[in-house]
N, C-alpha and C positions, 0 to 999 in steps of 0.2 A: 685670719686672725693671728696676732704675733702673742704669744704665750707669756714670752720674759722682755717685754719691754722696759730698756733699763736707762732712755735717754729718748727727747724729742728733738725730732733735726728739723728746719728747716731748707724747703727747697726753692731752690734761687733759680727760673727760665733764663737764657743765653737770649740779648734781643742787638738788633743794630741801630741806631738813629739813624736817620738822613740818608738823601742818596748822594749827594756829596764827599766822595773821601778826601782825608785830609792830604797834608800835604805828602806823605809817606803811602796814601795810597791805599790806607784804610778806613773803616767808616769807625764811629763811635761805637763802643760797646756799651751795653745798662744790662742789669736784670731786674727780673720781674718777682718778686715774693710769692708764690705758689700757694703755700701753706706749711703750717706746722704738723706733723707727724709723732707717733708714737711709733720707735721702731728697738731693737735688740742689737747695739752697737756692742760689737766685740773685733777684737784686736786678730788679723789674720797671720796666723805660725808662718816659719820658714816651709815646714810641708806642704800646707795648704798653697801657698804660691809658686810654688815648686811643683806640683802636681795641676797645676789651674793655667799656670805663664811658663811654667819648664827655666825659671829662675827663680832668686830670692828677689822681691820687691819689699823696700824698705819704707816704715810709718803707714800700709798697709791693714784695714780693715774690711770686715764682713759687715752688713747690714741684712738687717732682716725685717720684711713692711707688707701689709697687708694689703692684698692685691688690689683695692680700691687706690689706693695711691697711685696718682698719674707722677711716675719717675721716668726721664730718657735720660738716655747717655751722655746728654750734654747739658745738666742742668751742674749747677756747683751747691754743694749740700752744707751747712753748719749746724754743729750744734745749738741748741739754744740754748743764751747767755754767754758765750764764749766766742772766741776770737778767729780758733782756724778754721778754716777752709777746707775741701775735700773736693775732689774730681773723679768719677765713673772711670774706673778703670774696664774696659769690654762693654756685654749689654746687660745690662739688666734681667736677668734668669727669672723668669713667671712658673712656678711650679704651682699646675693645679691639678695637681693628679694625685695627689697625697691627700694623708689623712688631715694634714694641716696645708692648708693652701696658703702661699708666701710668696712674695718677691726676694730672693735673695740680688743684693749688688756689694759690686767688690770698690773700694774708697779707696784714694792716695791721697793721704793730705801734701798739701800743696806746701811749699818752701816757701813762698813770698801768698803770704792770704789775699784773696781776693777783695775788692774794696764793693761792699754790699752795704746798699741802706735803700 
């Protein structure tokens, strides 16, 4: 259970069409709408990725989602109602050993957004 959820993101699965690549030798990308989520979006300090990457990682957030939510590393996450984009920075940390049991995942929003619909 996430305590302060203060934004619901949606979560977008990575798929490939076809087994044809194109002419460069890739296949089509799509995503898949997952579902929408209540989670605890907050903005990750210079410390904290400093401490987590052993750099600064810039535009850099924490999530926080209740372990029912099927999130992997390769899904692309938005907010809902808004524009950008975010990609799983590592794995997805499942702490169930606490008093409050959570997913925490670390976000980089992306420079060019991902095109979802």
């Amino acid at each position: 259970m996430v305590f302060f959820p203060n934004e619901k993101v949606e979560l977008w699965e990575y798929n490939e069409e076809g087994d044809i690549p194109n002419f460069f030798g890739e296949t089509i990308a799509s995503y898949t709408l997952i579902g929408v989520y209540d989670v605890d979006f907050q903005p990750a300090s210079q410390k904290d990725t400093m401490n987590d990457f052993g750099k600064t990682l810039e535009d850099t957030y924490k999530l926080y989602l209740d372990l029912s939510v099927p999130i992997t590393d390769t899904m692309i996450l938005r907010l809902e109602g808004k524009e950008d984009t975010y990609s799983v920075v590592g794995t997805p940390i499942f702490n169930n050993h606490n008093v409050v049991n959570h997913i925490k995942v670390i976000v980089q929003k992306q420079r060019q957004p991902t095109k979802l619909e």
